[in-house]
N, C-alpha and C positions, 0 to 999 in steps of 0.2 A: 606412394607407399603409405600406408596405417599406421600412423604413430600408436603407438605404444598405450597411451594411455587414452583415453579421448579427450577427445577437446570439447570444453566449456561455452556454450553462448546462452549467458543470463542476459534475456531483456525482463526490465520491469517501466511502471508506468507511476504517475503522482496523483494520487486522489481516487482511482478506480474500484469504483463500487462493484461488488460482485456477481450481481445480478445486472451489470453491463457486460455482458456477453451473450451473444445470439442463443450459443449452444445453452445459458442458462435458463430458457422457455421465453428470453425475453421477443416479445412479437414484432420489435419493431426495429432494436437497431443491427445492426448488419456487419458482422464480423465473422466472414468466411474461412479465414486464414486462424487465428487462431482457435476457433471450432473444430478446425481439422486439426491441425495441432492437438486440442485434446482428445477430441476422437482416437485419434492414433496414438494419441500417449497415455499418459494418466494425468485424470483432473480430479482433484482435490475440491468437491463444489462447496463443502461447508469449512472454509478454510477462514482464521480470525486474522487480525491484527491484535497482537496480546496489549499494545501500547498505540492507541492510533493516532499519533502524529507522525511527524516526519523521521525527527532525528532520531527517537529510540530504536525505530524499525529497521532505520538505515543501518544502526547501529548491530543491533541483532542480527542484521542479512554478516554483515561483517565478522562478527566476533561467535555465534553460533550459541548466544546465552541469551536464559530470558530478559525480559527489560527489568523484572526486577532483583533478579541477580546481576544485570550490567550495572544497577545504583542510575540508570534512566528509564525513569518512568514518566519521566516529565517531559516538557520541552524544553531539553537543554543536552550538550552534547559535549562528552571530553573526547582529550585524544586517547587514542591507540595506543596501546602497549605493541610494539611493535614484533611478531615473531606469535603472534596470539590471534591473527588478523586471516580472513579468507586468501586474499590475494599473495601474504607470505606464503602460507602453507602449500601456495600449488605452485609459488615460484621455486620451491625447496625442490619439489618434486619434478622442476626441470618445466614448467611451463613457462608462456610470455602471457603477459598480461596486459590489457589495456582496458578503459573506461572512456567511456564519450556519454556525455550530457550532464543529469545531475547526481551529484555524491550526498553533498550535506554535511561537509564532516567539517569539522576543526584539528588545527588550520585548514582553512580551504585551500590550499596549495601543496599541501605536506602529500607525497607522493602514494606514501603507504602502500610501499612494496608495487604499485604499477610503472609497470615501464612504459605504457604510451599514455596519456591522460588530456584530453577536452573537457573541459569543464562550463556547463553552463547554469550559471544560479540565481537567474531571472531576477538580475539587478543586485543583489545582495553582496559583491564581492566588492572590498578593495576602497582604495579613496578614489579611482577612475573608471568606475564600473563601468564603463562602455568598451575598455582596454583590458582590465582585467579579468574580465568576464570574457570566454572564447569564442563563444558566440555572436556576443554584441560587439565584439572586434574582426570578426568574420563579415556580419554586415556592415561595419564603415567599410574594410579594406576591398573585400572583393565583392561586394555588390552593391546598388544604388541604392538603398534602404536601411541604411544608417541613421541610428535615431527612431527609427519607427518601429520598435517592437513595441511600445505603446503609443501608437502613435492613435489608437483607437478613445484615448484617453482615459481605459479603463484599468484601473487597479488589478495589483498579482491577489487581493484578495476581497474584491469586489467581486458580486455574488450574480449579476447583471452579465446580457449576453452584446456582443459586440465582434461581428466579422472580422478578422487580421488585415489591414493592409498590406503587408508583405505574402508577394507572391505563392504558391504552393512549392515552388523549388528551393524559397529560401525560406521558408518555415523553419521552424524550433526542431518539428519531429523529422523534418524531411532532413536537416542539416545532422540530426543528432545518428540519422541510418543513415545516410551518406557516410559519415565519417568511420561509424562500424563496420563499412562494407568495403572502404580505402584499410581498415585493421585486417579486415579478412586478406584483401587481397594481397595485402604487402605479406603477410604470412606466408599465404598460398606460396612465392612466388620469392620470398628466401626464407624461409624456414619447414618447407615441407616435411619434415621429420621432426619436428619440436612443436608438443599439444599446444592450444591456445588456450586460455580463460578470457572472450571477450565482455565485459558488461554493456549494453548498448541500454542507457537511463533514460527513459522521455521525461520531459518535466512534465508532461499535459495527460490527462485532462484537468489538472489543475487548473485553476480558474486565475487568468482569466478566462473564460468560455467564449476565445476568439478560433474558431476553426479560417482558416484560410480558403479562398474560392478552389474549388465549387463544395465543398464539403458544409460550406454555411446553407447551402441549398437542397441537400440533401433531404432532412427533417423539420417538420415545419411545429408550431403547436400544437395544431390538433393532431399531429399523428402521434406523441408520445405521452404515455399516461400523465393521470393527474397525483398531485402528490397525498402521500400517504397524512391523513390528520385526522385530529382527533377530533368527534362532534361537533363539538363545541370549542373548536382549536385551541388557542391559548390556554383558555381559562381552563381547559380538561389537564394540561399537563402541570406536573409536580415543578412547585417552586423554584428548584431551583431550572428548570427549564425556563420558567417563565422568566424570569430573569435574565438568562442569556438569550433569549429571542427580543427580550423588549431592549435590551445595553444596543445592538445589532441592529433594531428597529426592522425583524423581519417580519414582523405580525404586518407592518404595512403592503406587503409582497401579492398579491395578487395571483392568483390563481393561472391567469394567462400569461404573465410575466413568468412566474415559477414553468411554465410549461417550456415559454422561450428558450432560456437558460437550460432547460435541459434536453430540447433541442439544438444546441449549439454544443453543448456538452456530448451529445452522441454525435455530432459530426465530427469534433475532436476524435472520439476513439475508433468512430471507423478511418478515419486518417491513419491514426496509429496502427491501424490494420493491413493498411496500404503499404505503411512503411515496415511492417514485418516482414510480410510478403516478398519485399523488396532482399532481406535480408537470407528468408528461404531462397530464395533463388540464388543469390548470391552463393550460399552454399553448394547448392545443385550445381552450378556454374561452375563452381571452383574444386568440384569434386570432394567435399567435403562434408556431404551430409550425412554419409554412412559412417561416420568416425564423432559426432558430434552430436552431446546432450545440448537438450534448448528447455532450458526451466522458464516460465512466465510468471511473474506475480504482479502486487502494487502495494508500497504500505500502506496504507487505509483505504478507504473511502474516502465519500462525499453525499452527505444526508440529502440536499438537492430538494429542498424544502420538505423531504418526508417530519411530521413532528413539529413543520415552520420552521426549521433549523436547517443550517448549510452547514460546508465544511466538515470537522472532524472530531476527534475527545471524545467523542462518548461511547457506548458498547451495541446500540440501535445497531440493526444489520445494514442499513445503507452506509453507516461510519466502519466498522467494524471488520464486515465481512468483507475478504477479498478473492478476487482470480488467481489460481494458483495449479498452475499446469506443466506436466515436465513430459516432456520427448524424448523416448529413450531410443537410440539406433542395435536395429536388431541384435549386434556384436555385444554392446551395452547390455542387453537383456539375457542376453544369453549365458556373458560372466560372472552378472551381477544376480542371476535366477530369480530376475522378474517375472510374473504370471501374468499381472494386474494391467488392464486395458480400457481404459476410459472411464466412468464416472466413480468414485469412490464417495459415501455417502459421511463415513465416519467423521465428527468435526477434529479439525487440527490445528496446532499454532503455525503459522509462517514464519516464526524463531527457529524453525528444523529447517529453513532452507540450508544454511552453510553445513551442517552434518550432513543431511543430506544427499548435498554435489559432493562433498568429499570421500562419503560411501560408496556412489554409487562411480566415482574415480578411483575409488581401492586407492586414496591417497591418504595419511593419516593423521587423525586430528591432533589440534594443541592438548594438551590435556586440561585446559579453560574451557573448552570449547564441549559444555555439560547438558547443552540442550538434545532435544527431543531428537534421533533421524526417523522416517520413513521409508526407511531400505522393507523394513517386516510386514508394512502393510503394503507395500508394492509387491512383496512374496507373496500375497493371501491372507499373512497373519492380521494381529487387533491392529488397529491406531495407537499410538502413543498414549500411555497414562487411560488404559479403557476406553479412551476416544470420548476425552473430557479435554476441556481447554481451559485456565484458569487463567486470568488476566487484569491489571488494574493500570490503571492511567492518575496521574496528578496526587492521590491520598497523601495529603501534606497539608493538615490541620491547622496550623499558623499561617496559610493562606486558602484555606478552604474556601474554593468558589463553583462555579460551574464546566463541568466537565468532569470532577473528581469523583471515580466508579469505581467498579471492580466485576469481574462478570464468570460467570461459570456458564458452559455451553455445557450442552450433552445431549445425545439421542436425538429426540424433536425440540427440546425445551432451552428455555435460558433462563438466569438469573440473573440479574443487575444489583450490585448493592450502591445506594447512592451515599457517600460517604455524608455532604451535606444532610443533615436530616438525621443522616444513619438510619433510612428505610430500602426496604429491598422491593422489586418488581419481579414476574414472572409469567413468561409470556411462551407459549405453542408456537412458537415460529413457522413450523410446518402449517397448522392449521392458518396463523395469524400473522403471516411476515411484515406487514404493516407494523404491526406490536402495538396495536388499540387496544387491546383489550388485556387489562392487567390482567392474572388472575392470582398474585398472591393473597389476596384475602377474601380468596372466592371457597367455599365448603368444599372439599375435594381435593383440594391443592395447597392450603396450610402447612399442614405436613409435610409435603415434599417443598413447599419453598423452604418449612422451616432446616431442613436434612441438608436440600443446597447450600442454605448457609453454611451450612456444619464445612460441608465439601469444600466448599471454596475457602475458608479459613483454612483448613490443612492442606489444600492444594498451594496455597499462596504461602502459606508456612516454611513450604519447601522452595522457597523461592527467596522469601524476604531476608533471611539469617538472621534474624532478629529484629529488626528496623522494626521502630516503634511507631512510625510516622503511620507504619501499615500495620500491623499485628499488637497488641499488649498482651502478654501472657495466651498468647495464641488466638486473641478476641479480635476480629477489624474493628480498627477505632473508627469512633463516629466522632461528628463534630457539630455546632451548630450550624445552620447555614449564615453565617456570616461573610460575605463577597467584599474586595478591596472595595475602598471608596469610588475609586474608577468603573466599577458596576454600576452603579448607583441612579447614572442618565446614560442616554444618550450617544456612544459614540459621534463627534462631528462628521457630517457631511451625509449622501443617499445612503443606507442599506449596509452603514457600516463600512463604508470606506476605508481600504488601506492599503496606500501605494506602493508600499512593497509586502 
């Protein structure tokens, strides 16, 4: 029987660059399963992270408000107001809910409205992380590989590739869709009449960049591009770049290295592709994919030496831009008076996901919950806010370092304003996705970088409520670049090492 309303299956992924997807023209890496998926559904191709780290975004998928109307824009992360939260709103509405892999949230144990929860936080939980972490308690108890999810000895944010020793069945992503597809099935099979909202979270391809065999075999150097930089590398980018490349010591990174690592990085996501697939099926299997939306996303990126920089913070498209794909089942389209069927060009926040799922479930939101949906442009209609995206990470002047931006997308173009400095950039993305070639103070283009700034101060206006840290009298503050003293050398050890 068809419940009622449909059921939920958000997967998303950790660090996933945008242009890691086949269907994004990319030539090399190989991901069938979610291609088809947007094919058949709608893909969102210029979709941002408004905040691109972890927690804000986490935070936004959850509560359906920008990051800087959540008061996170930073990396840091409160609780929940509890009844203001994705997973209340569709338990109200009579669904079951679970989550298998990562959250991110504080407390990392506090249930927040799911009634099944696996949790895995690659090490970060608890005084017994091997215990209280789901995962790394899954490998002592039922399998031989206890202890060895780093047993590669490479760090959760070490930028270096390194094969997993632990097998492909007991993998992170293989364990994290296993356990989603044990969610479906117990569903199927006592609650056939009651929607689901499953979340299925991969931690990967976060780095570490250990794909498990044979997926380390897959892509080798020479077959994935070279990274995006600038002439004259370092010495071309703006201070405060250079600075968080030399703190990192990525300028040392090599070319062939940088290739490895993200050879090892696409064998991670078509992994992850493997394990969706698994998940499709599972549906198919269980009679339940004509009743069931599947939204895909990732909160950020991963720069992946584009710029000499890895990792995340900044508004560059390899950090910034994510995959963002939703499945709608014909029944779905048909109540919800969708039209719209694979690639959508207009850019968008991924702050609209929880509006959204909750629109297009005709379930209804908090009234917190003030962010952008997508229901209008999945109709035919504009994008949200003309199909501008206005976004800032870190602007917090009493610690102003590297990473602290602010960004306005639109049409082909973008704008970065760097708060350190308080200078802006502007770059043709279309023409120039690399983003080598500034052109804010190039004859032609003054004007309109100078109008973006206009844009994004009143875009970000309606977001800040006042906070001074971002706006004074509706002006973005600037600041000098001054960086804690802990900028200043060297992080200890290769490439910027950090064990968790």
């Amino acid at each position: 029987m068809a419940a009622a309303r449909p059921n939920i299956l958000l997967i998303t992924t950790d660090q996933q660059r945008g242009d890691a997807l086949g269907i994004d023209g990319n030539p090399t890496l190989r991901t069938p399963v979610l291609d088809g998926l947007a094919r058949a559904g709608i893909w969102f191709r210029n979709a941002y992270s408004e905040a691109p780290v972890c927690v804000p975004m986490r935070s936004c998928w959850m509560t359906g408000r920008h990051p800087l109307a959540l008061g996170q824009n930073r990396w840091r992360g409160d609780p929940f107001t509890r009844g203001e939260i994705l997973p209340d709103a569709l338990s109200a509405a009579g669904y079951r809910t679970g989550v298998f892999g990562k959250r991110h949230f504080s407390p990392a144990r506090e249930p927040y409205g799911f009634d099944e929860m696996l949790i895995h936080e690659s090490g970060r939980m608890g005084a017994d992380r091997e215990m209280d972490d789901d995962y790394l308690a899954y490998l002592r108890r039922e399998t031989d590989w206890g202890g060895y999810s780093r047993g590669h000895g490479v760090g959760n944010n070490d930028v270096y590739a390194a094969a997993s020793l632990i097998p492909e069945p007991e993998h992170v992503s293989s364990w994290t869709a296993g356990e989603s597809v044990g969610f479906l099935e117990r569903h199927a099979r006592e609650r056939p009449d009651q929607p689901f909202f499953c979340w299925c979270s991969f931690n990967k391809p976060h780095s570490p960049y250990d794909p498990p065999h044979p997926y380390d075999t897959l892509y080798g150097p020479q077959d994935v591009p070279a990274p995006a930089v600038m002439p004259n590398g370092v010495d071309d980018e703006l201070p405060v770049n250079q600075r968080r490349i030399r703190h990192y010591t990525w300028q040392t990174i090599g070319e062939e290295q940088m290739r490895a690592s993200l050879a090892y990085y696409y064998g991670l996501i078509t992994h992850i592709d493997v394990c969706v697939g698994r998940l499709v099926q599972a549906l198919m299997r269980l009679g339940l994919r004509d009743d069931t939306i599947i939204a895909f996303t990732s909160d950020h990126g991963d720069m992946m030496g584009d710029h000499n920089q890895y990792f995340k913070t900044t508004f560059y498209e390899g950090s910034a831009r994510v995959p963002y794909v939703f499945y709608l089942p014909e029944r779905v389209r048909d109540e919800r008076e969708v039209s719209v069927t694979g690639r959508v060009a207009a850019p968008v926040g991924v702050s609209s996901l929880m509006p959204t799922l909750l629109d297009l479930a005709a379930v209804p939101k908090p009234a917190t919950a003030d962010g952008d949906t997508l229901l209008d442009a999945m109709r035919g209609g504009e994008a949200p806010n003309d199909g501008e995206v206005a976004a800032a990470y870190g602007l917090l002047p009493e610690q102003c370092g590297p990473g602290h931006s602010a960004m306005l997308r639109w049409d082909r173009y973008k704008y970065i304003y760097w708060q350190p400095g308080a200078c802006g950039q502007l770059f043709d993305v279309e023409a120039d996705p690399g983003e080598l070639n500034d052109l804010a103070d190039v004859d032609g283009y003054r004007e309109m970088a100078a109008e973006a700034h206009t844009r994004l101060e009143r875009r970000l206006g309606g977001y800040a409520y006042g906070r001074s840290e971002v706006l004074s009298d509706g002006t973005l503050v600037g600041a000098l670049f001054s960086p804690p003293d802990s900028w200043s050398a060297p992080v200890k050890g290769p490439w910027g090492r950090r064990p968790m």
